[in-house]
C-alpha positions in Angstrom: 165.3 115.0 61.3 167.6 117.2 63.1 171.2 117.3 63.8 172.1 115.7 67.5 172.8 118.3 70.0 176.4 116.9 70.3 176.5 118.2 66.5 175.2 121.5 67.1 177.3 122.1 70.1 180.2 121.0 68.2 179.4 123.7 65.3 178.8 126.4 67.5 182.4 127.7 67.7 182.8 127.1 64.2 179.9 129.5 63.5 180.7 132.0 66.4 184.2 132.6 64.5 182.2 132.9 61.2 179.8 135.2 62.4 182.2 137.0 64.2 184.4 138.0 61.4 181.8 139.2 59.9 180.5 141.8 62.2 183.1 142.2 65.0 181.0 142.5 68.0 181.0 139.5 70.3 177.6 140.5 72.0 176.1 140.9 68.2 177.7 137.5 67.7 176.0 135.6 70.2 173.4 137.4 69.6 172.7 136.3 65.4 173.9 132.8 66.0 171.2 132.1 69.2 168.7 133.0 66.5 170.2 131.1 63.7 169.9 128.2 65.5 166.7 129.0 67.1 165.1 129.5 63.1 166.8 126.4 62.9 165.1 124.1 64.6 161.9 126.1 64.3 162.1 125.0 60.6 163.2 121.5 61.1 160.1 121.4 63.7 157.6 121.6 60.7 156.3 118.1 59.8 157.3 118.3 56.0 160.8 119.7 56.6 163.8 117.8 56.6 167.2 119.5 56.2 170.3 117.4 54.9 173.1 119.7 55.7 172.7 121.7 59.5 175.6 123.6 58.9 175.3 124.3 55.6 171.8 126.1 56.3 173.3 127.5 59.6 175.8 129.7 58.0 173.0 130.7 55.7 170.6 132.1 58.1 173.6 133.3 59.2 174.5 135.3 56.8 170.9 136.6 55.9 170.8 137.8 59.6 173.8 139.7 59.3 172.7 141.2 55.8 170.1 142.2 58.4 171.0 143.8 60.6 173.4 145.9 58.5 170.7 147.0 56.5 169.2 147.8 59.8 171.7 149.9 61.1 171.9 151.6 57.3 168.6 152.7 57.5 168.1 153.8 61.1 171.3 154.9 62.3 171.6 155.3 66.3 172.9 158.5 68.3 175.1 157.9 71.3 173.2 159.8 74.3 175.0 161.8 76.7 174.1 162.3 80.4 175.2 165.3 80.6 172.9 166.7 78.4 170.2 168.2 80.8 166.4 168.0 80.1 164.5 170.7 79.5 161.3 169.5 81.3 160.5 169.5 85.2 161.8 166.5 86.9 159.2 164.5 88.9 160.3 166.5 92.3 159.7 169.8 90.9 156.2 168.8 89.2 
C-alpha cells in the first residue's frame, strides 16, 4: 500500500537535503529524487509489492541513483564546448 501523499510531500525536503549533500547540484538534485520517487511508486504499483518503510527505500534508490550517475560521469566524461570555436564546414548560407 503506499505512503499518503501528505507523507511523501512531507519527506521530500528531508530527501532533497540528503541527496543534495551528496552531489551538490540543485538541478541534479531535483532531478534523482523526481525519479526516486517515480521508481517508487512504480514498484509499489505491482500487485505483489508492498513496502513497509517509504523512506527507508527512498533514500535507497536514492543512493543507487547517485552511485549512478557518478559512475556515469566516471566513465564518459563531458567537454565544455566553446562558441567561439568556429566550424570547419559550410554553413547552410554558403552551401
Amino acid at each position: 500500500m503506499a505512503p499518503p501523499a501528505s507523507q511523501l510531500r512531507a519527506q521530500r525536503s528531508d530527501l532533497l537535503n540528503y541527496v543534495g549533500r551528496q552531489v551538490r547540484d540543485s538541478a541534479l538534485s531535483e532531478d534523482i529524487v523526481q525519479e526516486a520517487y517515480l521508481r517508487l511508486l512504480t514498484f509499489e504499483a505491482a500487485p505483489d509489492k508492498r513496502v513497509n518503510n517509504a523512506t527507508a527505500l527512498l533514500r535507497r534508490i536514492s543512493l543507487n541513483l547517485i552511485r549512478d550517475h557518478f559512475r556515469l560521469v566516471k566513465r564518459a566524461p563531458t567537454v565544455e564546448l566553446s562558441d567561439t570555436i568556429a566550424c570547419p564546414y559550410p554553413t547552410v548560407d554558403q552551401q
